[in-house]
C-alpha positions in Angstrom: -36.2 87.6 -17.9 -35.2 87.6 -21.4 -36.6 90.9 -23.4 -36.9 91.0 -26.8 -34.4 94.2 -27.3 -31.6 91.4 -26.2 -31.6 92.5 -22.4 -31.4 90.1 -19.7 -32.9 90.6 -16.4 -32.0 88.6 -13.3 -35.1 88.4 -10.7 -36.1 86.3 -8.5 -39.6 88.3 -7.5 -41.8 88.3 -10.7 -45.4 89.7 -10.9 -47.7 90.4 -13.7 -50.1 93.3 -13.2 -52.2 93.0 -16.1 -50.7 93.3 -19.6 -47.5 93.8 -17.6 -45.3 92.6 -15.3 -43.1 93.4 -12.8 -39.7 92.5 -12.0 -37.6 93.4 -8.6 -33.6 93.4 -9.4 -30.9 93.8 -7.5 -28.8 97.4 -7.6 -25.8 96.3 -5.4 -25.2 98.0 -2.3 -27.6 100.5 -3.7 -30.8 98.5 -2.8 -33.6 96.9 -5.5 -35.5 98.7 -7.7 -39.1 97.2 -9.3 -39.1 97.8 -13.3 -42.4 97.3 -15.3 -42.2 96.2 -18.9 -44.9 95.5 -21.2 -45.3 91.8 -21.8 -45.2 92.2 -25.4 -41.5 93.3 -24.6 -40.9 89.7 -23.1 -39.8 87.1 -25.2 -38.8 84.4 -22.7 -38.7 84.1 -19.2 -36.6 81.6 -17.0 -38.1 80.2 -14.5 -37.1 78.1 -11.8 -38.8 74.7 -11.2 -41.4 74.8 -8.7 -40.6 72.5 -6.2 -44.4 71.3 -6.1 -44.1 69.8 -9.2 -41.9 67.0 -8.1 -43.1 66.5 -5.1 -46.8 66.5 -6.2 -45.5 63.8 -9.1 -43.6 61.6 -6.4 -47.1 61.7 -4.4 -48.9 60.4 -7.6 -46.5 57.9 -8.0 -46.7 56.4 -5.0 -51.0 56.9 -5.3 -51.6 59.9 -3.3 -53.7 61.9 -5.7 -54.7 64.0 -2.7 -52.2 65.0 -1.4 -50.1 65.7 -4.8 -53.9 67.7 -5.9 -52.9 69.8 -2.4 -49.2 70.2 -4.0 -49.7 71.2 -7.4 -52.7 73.7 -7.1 -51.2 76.2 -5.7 -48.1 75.8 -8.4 -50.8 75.9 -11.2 -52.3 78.9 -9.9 -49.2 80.6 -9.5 -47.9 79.4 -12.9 -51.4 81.2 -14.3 -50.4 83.9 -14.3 -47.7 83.6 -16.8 -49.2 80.9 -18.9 -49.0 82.9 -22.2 -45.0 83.6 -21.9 -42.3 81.1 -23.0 -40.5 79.4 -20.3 -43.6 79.3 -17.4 -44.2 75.6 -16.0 -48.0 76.1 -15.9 -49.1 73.3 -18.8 -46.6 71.0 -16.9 -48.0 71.7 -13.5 -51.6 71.8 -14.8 -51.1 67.8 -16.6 -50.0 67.0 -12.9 -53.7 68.6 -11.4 -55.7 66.8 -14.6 -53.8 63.5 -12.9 -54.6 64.0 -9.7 -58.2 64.8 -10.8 -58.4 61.7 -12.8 -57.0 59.6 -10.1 -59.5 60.7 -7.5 -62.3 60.0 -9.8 -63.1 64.5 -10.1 -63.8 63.7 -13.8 -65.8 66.8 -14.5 -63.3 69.3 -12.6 -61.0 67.1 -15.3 -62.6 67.4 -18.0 -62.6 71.8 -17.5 -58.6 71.4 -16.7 -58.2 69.0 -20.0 -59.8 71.7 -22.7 -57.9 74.5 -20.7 -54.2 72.4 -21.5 -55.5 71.8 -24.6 -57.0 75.5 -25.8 -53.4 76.4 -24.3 -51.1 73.5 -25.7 -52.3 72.8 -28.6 -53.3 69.6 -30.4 -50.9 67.0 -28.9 -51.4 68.1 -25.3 -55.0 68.4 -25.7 -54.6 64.4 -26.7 -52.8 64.1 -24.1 -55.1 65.4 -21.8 -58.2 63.9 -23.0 -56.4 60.5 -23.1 -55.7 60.9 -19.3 -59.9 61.5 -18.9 -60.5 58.3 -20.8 -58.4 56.7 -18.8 -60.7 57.9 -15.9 -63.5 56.8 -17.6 -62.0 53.3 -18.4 -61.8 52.6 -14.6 -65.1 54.1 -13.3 -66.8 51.5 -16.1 -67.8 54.0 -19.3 -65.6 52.0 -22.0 -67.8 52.8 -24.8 -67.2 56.7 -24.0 -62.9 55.9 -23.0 -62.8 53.6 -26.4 -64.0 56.8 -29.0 -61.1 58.8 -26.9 -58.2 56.0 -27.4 -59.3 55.6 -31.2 -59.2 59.2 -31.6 -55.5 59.5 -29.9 -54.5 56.1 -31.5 -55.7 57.7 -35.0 -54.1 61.8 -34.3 -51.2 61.3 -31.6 -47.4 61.6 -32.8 -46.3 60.7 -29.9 -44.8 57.1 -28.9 -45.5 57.7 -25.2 -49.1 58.9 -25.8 -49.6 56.2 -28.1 -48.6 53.5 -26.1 -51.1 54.4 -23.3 -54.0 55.0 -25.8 -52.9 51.6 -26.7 
């Protein structure tokens, strides 16, 4: 846990209780102690990778949306909780959900998840994410609703990967 004063905290047990969070560290032979710090006083926080997050994308490579959707949700619910602080790996976690959504045909539970990324994200990921629903669209038949979508991204997206899918 980076804080904005220039401190660095080493933790391995995080927690947010409301508009602050909670961090266990070690004191030696001495024990742990919990500190609380205002999450204003945060500026970054490192987090480890979830391990769900490769194993869910492995499982949607290989075209097990169900069992990557049973990976990642309890990663993106975890990562939730720290959404609004630098360094969490909730957007990443939550484009593997919107995935598995898409893949298993949930298109409205996608659709929620895809403006969530997006109010979160900002403009490129909410393209990114409302690509993925056209794409969901596309194979259940609606091309006239997918087409508006991969226009729009054709016409707004910077970025070459995006592009290409749109594409």
């Amino acid at each position: 846990v980076h804080l904005k004063d220039g401190r660095t905290l080493a933790s391995t047990d995080l927690k947010r209780s409301g508009a602050n969070i909670m961090v266990t560290v070690s004191l030696g032979i001495a024990g742990k102690s919990q500190m609380s710090f205002p999450l204003a006083n945060v500026a970054t926080i490192e987090f480890a990778e979830p391990p769900g997050i490769k194993a869910a994308s492995e499982a949607l490579a290989q075209g097990k949306a169900a069992p990557a959707l049973a990976i990642i949700m309890p990663v993106v619910a975890q990562q939730a909780a720290f959404q609004d602080i630098p360094g969490n790996y909730w957007a990443r976690a939550a484009t593997i959900q919107l995935a598995a959504l898409v893949q298993l045909n949930r298109l409205p539970e996608a659709e929620v998840l895809a403006a969530a990324i997006g109010a979160k994200e900002g403009p490129e990921q909410t393209l990114e994410a409302r690509l993925q629903i056209a794409l969901g669209w596309s194979k259940s038949g609606d091309y006239a609703k997918a087409a508006k979508v991969f226009d729009e991204v054709i016409e707004k997206s910077t970025r070459p990967s995006t592009l290409a899918r749109a594409w």
